[in-house]
C-alpha positions as protocol buffer text, in pm:
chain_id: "A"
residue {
  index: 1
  type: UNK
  ca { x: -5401 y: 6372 z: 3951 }
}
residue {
  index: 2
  type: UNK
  ca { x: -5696 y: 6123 z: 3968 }
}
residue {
  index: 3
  type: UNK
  ca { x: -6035 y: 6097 z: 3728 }
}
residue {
  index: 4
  type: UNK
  ca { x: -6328 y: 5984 z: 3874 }
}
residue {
  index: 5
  type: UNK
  ca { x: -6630 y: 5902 z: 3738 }
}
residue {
  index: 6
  type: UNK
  ca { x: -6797 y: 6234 z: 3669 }
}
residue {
  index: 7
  type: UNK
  ca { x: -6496 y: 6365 z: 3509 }
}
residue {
  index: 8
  type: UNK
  ca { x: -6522 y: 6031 z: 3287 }
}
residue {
  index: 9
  type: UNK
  ca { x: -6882 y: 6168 z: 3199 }
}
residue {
  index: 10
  type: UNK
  ca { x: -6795 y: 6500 z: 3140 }
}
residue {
  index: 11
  type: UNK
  ca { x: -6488 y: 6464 z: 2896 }
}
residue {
  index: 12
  type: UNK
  ca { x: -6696 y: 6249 z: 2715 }
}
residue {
  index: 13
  type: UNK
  ca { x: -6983 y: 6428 z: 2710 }
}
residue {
  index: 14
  type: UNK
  ca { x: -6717 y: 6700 z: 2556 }
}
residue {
  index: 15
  type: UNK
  ca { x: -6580 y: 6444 z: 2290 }
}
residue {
  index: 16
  type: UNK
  ca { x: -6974 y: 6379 z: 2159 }
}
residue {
  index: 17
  type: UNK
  ca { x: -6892 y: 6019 z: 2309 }
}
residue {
  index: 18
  type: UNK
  ca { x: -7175 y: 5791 z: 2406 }
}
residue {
  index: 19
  type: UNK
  ca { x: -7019 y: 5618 z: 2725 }
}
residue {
  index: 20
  type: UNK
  ca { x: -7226 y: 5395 z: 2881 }
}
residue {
  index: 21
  type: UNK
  ca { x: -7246 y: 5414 z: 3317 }
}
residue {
  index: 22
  type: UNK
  ca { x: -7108 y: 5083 z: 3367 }
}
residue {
  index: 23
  type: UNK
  ca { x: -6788 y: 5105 z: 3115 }
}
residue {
  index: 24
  type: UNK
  ca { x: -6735 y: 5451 z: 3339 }
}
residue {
  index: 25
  type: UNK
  ca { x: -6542 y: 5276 z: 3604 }
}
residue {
  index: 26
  type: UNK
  ca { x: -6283 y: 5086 z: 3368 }
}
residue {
  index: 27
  type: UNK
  ca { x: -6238 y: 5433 z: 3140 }
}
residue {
  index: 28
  type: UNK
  ca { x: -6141 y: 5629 z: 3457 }
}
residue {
  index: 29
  type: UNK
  ca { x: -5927 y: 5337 z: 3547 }
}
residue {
  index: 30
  type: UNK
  ca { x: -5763 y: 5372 z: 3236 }
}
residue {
  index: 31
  type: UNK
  ca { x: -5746 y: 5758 z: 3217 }
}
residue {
  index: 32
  type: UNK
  ca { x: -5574 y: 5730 z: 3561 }
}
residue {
  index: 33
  type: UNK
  ca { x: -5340 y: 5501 z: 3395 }
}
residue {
  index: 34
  type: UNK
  ca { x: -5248 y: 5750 z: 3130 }
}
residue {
  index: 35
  type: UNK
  ca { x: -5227 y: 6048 z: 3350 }
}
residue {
  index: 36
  type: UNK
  ca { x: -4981 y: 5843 z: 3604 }
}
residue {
  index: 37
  type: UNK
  ca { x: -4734 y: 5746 z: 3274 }
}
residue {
  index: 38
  type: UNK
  ca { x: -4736 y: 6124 z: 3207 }
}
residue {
  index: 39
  type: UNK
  ca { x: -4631 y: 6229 z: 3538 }
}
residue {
  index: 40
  type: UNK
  ca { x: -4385 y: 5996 z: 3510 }
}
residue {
  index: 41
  type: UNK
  ca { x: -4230 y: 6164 z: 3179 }
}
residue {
  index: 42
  type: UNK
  ca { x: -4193 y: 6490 z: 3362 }
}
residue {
  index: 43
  type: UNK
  ca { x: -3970 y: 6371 z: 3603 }
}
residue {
  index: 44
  type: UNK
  ca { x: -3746 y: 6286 z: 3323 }
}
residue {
  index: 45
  type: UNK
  ca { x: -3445 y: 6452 z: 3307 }
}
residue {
  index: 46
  type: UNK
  ca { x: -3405 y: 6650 z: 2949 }
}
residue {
  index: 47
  type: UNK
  ca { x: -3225 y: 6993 z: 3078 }
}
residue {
  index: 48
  type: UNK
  ca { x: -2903 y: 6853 z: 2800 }
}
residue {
  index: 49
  type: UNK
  ca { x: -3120 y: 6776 z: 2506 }
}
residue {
  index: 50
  type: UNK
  ca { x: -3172 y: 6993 z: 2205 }
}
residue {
  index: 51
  type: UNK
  ca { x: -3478 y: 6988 z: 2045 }
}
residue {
  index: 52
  type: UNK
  ca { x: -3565 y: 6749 z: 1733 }
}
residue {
  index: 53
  type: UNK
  ca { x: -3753 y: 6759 z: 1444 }
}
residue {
  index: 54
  type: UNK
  ca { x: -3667 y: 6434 z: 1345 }
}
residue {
  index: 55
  type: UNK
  ca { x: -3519 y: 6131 z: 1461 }
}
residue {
  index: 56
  type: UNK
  ca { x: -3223 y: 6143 z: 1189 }
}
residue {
  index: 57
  type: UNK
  ca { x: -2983 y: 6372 z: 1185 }
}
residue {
  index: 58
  type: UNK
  ca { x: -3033 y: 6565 z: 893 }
}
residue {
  index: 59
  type: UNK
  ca { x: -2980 y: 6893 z: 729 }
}
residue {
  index: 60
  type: UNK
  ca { x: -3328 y: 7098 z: 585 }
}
residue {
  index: 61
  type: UNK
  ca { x: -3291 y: 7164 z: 246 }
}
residue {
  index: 62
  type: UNK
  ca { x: -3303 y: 7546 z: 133 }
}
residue {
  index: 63
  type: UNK
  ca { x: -3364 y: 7700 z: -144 }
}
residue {
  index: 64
  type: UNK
  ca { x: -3242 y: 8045 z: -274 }
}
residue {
  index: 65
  type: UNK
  ca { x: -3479 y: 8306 z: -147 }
}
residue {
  index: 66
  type: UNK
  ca { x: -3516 y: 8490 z: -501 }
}
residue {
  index: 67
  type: UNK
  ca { x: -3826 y: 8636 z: -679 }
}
residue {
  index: 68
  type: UNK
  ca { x: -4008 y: 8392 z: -897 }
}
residue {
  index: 69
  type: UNK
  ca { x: -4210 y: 8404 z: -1152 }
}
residue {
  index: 70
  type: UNK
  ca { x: -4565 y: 8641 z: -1100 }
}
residue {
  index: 71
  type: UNK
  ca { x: -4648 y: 9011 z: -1123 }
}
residue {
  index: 72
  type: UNK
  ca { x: -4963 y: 8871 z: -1365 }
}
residue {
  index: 73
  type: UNK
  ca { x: -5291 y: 8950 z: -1166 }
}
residue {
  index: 74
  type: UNK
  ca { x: -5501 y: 8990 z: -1542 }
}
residue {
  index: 75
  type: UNK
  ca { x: -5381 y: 8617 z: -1626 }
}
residue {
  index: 76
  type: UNK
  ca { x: -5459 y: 8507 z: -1277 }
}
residue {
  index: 77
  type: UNK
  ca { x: -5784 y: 8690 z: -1207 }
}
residue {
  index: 78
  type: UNK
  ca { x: -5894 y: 8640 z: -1606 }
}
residue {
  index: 79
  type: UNK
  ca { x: -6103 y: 8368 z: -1587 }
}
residue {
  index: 80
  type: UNK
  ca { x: -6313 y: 8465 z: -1235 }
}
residue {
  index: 81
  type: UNK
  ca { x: -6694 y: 8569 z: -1272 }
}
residue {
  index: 82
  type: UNK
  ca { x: -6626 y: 8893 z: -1108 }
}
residue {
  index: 83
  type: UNK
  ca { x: -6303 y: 9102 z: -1020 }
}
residue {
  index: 84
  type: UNK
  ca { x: -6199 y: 9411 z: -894 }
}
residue {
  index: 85
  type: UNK
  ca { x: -5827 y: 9583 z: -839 }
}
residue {
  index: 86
  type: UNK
  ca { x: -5681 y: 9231 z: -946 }
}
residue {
  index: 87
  type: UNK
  ca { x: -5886 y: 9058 z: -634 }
}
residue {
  index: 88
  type: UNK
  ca { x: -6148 y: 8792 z: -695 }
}
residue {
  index: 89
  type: UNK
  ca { x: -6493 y: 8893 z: -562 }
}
residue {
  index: 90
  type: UNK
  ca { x: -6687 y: 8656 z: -383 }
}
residue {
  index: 91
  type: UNK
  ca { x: -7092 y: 8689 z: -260 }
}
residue {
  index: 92
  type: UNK
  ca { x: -7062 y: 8798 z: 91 }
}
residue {
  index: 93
  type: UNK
  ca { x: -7139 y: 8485 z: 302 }
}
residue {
  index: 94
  type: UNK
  ca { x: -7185 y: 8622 z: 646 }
}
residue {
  index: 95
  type: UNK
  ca { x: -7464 y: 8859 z: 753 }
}
């Protein structure tokens, strides 16, 4: 895949950036640049590893799925200007 110049314009016309027409020719350079290292990852080889969601091996902590303290809407709701069925009321924002 290759950027040119008005692609340049347009992404950064997207991004609210202020590019100016003679940097255009070194930021497509270096989008190109970017793009090419990309296609290079996806000819990498990762059909044999798992997934990660961190670099150390760990295990995630848990914690015992029980019911905790609540069932006390009148302490919870008992300070808000305005309340109905144990909900806060708000002003309606949107028209």
């Amino acid at each position: 895949m290759s950027v040119d110049q008005a692609t340049v314009k347009r992404v950064a016309r997207l991004a609210r950036l202020k590019v100016n027409d003679e940097d255009l020719p070194k930021l497509a350079g270096e989008l190109n640049a970017i793009l090419g290292w990309i296609e290079q990852l996806n000819t990498v080889d990762v059909s044999n590893v798992e997934p990660l969601t961190s670099v150390v091996s760990m295990k995630m902590k848990m914690r015992r799925d029980e019911v905790t303290d609540g069932h006390y809407p009148a302490k919870v709701t008992g300070n808000a200007p305005a309340q109905e069925d144990s909900f806060f009321m708000v002003p309606k924002v949107v028209e």
